[in-house]
N, C-alpha and C positions, 0 to 999 in steps of 0.2 A: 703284237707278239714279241718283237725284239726289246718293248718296255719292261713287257715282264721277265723274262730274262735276264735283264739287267737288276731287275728289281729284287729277283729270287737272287743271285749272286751274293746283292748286297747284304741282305739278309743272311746267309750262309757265312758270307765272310762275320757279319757283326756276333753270330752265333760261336762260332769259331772264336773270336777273340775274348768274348764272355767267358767260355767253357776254360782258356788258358789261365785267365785272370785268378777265377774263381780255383783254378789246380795249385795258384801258389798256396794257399792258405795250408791245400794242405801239405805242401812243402813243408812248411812251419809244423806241422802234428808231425810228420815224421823224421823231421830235425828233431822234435823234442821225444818222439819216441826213443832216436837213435841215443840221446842222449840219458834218458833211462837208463837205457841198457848197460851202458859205457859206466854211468854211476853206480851201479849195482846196488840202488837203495830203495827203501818200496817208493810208491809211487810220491805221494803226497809230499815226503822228503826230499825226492829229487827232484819237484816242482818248486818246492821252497829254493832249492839249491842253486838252482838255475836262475831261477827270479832273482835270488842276490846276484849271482854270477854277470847276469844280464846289465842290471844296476850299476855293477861298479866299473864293465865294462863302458854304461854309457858315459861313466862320470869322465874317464881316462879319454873316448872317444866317440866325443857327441857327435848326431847328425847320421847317423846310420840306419837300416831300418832294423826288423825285430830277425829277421831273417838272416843278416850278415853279423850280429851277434851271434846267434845259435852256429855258423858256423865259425866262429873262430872259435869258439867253447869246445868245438868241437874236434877243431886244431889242435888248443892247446891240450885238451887231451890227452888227445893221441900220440902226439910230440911227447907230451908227460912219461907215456907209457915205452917207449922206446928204451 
C-alpha cells in the first residue's frame, strides 16, 4: 500500500510539472497576442513585424529564449508609448 502511494505522488507530481511546461508555450501565444494588439496592424502584419523585431533583437542579444524577446518588445513598446 505505502508503494503505491508513493508511486501515485510521483506520478501526480510528473503530471504536474508536464501540465507547467506545456503552459509556457502558451505564454508565448499570449505574449504575441498581446503584441498584436499593442501593434494595432492586422494579424499577418504583425507577425511579420515581430519576426523582424525578434531578429534584430537576436542579433544585438544572442542567447535568449523566444519568450524574453517577446517581452522586451514588449517593454519597448510600452516605454515607446509613454
Amino acid at each position: 500500500m505505502g508503494i503505491f502511494i508513493v508511486f501515485l505522488l510521483i506520478v501526480v507530481a510528473a503530471v504536474y510539472f508536464l501540465q507547467r511546461k506545456r503552459s509556457g508555450t502558451g505564454g508565448k501565444e499570449a505574449k504575441r497576442k498581446e503584441l498584436r494588439q499593442l501593434l494595432n496592424l492586422p494579424s499577418q502584419s504583425a507577425d511579420q513585424t515581430i519576426d523582424r523585431y525578434i531578429n534584430n533583437l537576436k542579433e544585438r542579444h544572442p542567447g535568449h529564449d523566444e519568450e524574453w524577446y517577446l517581452d522586451k518588445i514588449i517593454y519597448d513598446l510600452e516605454k515607446d508609448r509613454r
